[in-house]
C-alpha positions as CSV (number, residue, x, y, z in Angstrom):
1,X,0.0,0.0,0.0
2,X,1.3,2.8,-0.8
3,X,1.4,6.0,1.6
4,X,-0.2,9.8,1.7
5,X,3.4,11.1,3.0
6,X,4.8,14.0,1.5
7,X,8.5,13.9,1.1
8,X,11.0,13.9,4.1
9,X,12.5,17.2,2.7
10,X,9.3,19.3,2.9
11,X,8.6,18.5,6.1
12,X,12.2,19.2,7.2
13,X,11.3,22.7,5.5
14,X,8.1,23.2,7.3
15,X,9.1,22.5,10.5
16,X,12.7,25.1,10.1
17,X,10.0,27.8,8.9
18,X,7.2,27.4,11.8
19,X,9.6,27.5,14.8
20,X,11.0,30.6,12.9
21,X,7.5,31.7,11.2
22,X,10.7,32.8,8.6
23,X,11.6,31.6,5.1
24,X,15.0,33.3,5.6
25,X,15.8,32.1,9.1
26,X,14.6,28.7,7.7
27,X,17.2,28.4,5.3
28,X,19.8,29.6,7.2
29,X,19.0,26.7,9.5
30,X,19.2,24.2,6.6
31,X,21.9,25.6,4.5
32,X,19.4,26.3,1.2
33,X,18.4,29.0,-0.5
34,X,14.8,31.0,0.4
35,X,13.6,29.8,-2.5
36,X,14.1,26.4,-1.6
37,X,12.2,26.7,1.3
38,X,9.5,28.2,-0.5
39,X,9.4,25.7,-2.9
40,X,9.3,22.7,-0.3
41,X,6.1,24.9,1.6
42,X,4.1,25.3,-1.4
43,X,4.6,21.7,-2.3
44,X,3.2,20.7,1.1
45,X,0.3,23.2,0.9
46,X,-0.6,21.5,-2.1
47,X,-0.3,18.3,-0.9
48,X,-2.3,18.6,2.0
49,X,-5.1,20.6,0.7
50,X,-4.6,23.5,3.0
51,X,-2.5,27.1,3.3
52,X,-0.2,26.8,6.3
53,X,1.1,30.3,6.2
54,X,-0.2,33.4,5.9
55,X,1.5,35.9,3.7
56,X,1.8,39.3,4.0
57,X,4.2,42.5,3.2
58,X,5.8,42.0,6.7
59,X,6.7,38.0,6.5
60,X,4.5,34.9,7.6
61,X,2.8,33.2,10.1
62,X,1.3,30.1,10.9
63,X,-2.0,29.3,10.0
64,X,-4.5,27.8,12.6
65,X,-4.0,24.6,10.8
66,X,-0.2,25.2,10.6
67,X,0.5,25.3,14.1
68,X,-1.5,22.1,14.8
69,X,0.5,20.6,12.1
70,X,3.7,22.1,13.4
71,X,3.2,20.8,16.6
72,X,2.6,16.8,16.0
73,X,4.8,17.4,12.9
74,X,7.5,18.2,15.3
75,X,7.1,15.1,17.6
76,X,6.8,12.9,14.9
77,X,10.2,13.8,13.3
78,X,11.8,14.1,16.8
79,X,10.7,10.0,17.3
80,X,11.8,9.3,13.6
81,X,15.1,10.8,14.8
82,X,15.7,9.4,17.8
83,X,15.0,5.2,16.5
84,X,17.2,6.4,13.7
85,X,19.8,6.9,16.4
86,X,19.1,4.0,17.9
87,X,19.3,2.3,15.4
88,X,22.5,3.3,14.1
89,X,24.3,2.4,17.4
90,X,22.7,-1.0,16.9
91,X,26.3,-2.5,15.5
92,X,27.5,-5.9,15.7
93,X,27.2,-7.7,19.5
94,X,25.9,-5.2,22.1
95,X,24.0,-2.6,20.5
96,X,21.6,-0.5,23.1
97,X,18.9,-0.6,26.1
98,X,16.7,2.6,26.6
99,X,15.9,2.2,30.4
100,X,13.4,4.5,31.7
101,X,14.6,4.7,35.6
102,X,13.4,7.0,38.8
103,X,15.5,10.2,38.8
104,X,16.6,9.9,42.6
105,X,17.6,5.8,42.1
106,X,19.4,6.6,38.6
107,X,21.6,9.2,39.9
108,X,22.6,7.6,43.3
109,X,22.2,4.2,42.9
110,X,22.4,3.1,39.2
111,X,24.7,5.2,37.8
112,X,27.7,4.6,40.5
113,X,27.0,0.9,39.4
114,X,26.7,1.6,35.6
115,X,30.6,1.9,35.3
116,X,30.9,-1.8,36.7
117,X,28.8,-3.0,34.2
118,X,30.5,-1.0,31.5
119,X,33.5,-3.3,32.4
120,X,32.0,-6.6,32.3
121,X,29.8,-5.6,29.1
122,X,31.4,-2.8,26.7
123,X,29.3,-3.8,23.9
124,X,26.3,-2.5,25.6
125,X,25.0,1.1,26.1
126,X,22.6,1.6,28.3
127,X,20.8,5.2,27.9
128,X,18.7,6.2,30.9
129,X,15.7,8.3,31.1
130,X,14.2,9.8,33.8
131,X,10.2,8.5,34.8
132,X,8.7,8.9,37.6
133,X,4.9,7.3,37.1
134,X,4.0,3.7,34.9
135,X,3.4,4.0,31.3
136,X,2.6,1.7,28.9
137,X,6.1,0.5,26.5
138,X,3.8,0.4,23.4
139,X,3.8,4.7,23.5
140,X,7.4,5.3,24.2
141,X,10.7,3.8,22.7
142,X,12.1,2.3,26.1
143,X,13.4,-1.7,26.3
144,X,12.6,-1.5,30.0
145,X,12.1,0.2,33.3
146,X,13.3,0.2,37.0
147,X,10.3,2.2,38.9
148,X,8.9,1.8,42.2
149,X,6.0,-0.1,42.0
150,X,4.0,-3.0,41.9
151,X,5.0,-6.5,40.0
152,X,2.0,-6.0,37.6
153,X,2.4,-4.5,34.4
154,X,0.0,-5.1,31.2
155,X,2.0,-6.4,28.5
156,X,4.9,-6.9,30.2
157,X,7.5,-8.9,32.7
158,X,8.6,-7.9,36.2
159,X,11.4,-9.1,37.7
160,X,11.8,-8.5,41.4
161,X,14.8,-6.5,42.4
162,X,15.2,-5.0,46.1
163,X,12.5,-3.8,48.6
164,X,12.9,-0.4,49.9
165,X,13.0,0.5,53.5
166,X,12.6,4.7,54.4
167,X,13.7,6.3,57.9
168,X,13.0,10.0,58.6
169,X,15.7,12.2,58.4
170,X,16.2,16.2,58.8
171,X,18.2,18.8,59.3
172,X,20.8,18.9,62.3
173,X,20.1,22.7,63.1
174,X,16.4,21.2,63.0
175,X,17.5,18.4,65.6
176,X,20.5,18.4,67.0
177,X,22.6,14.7,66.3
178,X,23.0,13.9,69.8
179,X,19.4,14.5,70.7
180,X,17.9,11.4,69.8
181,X,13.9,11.2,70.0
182,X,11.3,9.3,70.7
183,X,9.2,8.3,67.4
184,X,6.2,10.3,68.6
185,X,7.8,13.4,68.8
186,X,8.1,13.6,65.8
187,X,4.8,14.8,65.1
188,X,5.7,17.7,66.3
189,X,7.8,18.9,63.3
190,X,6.6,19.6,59.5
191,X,6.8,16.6,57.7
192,X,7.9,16.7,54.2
193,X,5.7,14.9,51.8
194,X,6.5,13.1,48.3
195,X,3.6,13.8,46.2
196,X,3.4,10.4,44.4
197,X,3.4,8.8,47.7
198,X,0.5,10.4,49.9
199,X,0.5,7.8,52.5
200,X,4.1,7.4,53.2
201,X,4.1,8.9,56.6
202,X,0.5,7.1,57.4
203,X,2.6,3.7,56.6
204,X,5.4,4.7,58.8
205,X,3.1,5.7,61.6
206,X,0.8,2.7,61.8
207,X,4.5,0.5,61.4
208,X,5.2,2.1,64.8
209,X,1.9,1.5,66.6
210,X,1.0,5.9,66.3
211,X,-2.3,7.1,65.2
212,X,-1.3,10.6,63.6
213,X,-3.8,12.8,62.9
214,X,-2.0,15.1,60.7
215,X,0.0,12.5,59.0
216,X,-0.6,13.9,55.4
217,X,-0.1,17.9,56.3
218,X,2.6,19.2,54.7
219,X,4.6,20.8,51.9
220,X,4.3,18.2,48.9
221,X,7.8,17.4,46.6
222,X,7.9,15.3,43.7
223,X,11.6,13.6,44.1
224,X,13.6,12.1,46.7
225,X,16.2,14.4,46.1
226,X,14.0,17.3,46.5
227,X,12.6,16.2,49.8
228,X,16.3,15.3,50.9
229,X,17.6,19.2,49.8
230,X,14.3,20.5,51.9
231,X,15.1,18.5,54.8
232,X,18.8,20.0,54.9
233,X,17.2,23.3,54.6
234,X,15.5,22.7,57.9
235,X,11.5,22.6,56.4
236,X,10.9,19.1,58.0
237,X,11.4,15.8,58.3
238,X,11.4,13.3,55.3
239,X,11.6,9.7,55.0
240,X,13.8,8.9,52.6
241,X,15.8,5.2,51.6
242,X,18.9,6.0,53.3
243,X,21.1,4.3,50.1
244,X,19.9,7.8,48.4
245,X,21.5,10.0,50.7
246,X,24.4,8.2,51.7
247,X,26.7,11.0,50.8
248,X,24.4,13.3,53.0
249,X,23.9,11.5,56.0
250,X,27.9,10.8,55.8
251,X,28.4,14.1,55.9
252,X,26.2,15.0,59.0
253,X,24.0,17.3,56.1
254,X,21.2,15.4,57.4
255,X,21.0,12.7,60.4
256,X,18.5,10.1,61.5
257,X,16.6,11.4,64.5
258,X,15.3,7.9,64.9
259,X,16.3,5.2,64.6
260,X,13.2,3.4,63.6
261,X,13.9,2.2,59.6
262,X,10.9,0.9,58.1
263,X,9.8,-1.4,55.1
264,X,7.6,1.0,52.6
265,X,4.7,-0.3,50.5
266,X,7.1,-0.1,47.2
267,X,9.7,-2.1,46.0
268,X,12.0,-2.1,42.7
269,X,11.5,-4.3,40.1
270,X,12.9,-4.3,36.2
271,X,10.0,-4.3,33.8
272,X,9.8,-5.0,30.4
273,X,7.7,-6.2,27.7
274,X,7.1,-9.4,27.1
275,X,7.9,-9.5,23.3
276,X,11.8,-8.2,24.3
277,X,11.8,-11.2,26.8
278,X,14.1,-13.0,24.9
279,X,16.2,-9.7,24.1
280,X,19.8,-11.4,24.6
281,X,21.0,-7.9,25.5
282,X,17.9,-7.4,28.2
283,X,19.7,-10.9,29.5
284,X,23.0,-9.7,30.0
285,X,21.4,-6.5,31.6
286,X,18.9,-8.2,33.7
287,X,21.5,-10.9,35.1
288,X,24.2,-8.2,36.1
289,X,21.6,-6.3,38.1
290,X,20.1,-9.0,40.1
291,X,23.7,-9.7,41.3
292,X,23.9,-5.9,41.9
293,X,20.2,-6.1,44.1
294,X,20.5,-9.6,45.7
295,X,19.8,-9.7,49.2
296,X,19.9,-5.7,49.5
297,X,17.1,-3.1,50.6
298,X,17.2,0.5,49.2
């Protein structure tokens, strides 16, 4: 079958001229003439049925129907470009794994390991990306995922990694180090709350036997790192996995005021879909970081 696409060149074209809503600019950007670029947009107009530009003494602009098509335009060569890439470092044994990864766990866990694996396996890349909620692998170009979260995953396979344990820490000009206190009390400071996990400090109150009223008052962060940069600002207490703030907590930028260390409701697993199951690359990967995880909490 063949396909209503117009040709790579004119959409190259279009989408130079709508970010600049400039023939000139356009062809600066591509290294043609202004006539070129002219050429390539009246093609498209004509092959799409529509005027995507406006013309007038004083330059151009995007049409209502030229800025819809600039946007998904955009996005679609931007995915075309990145397989292509992909692709292209797809040589020989090795090749590539797009791993989408929690910000917090990639840069102070997984990456500090990464170099170990680059040793045993220098034929594979791995290229992380940042995710912080489930999505579904069919919409986004990634071979797999390490996320907090439950096992289940439509379409895909879970493999179970490490259980996470959290402790509240803070400030030491918000506690003092040698002032260890009693859980309770801590109900008396303002306790930082990870939006994505609403019932965190709930969990680690019933773990303790306390009924806290006020368990979900409090200013809301997205990241563990931004909780952990709040707490050493003195705003509150957070609970955190302590193997993220290592580095802090050696350091005395933050302290345990307690000692009570608690099993949360998530755990770590690596996710993938089923049809890259028997991805010999996914192997090697998967294998490496179950030694990493084995018998470990974060």
């Amino acid at each position: 079958m063949r396909r209503r696409i117009p040709s790579t060149r004119a959409l190259l074209a279009f989408e130079a001229a709508a970010s600049h809503e400039n023939f000139s600019k356009a062809a600066e950007d591509l290294c043609v003439t202004q006539s070129a670029i002219c050429r390539q947009i009246a093609y498209l107009e004509s092959f799409v049925g529509l005027k995507l530009f406006r013309r007038s003494k004083r330059g151009v602009t995007l049409t209502e129907a030229g800025k819809t098509y600039a946007r998904k335009i955009s996005s679609q060569l931007d995915a075309v470009e990145r397989d292509t890439t992909h692709l292209m470092s797809e040589t020989g044994f090795g090749g590539s794994i797009e791993l989408a990864v929690s910000p917090t766990l990639a840069s102070r866990w997984l990456i500090p390991r990464l170099a170990d694996f680059r040793q045993v396996q220098p034929e594979i890349t791995v290229h992380l990306t940042t995710c912080t909620r489930p999505f579904l692998f069919d919409e986004t170009e990634f071979d797999a995922a390490i996320l907090a979260s439950g096992a289940t995953w439509p379409g895909a396979e879970s493999v179970y990694l490490m259980s996470e344990a959290v402790t509240p820490v803070c400030s030491p000009r918000l506690i003092a180090p040698d002032s260890r206190i009693v859980p309770e009390a801590i109900c008396q400071f303002p306790l930082l709350q990870q939006t994505t996990r609403p019932y965190a400090w709930r969990l680690w109150f019933e773990s303790i036997g306390i009924n806290f009223q006020s368990d979900m008052v409090g200013p809301r962060y997205d990241l563990f790192s931004m909780l952990s940069q709040a707490a050493m600002l003195d705003m509150g207490i957070a609970l955190i996995p302590p193997q993220l703030i290592e580095h802090e907590l050696s350091q005395g930028l933050l302290i345990t005021p307690t000692p009570e260390c608690t099993f949360s409701d998530r755990a770590y697993y690596l996710t993938y879909p089923e049809a890259r199951s028997n991805s010999e690359n996914l192997r090697v990967f998967r294998q490496w970081l179950t030694e990493q995880t084995s018998g470990r909490l974060i």
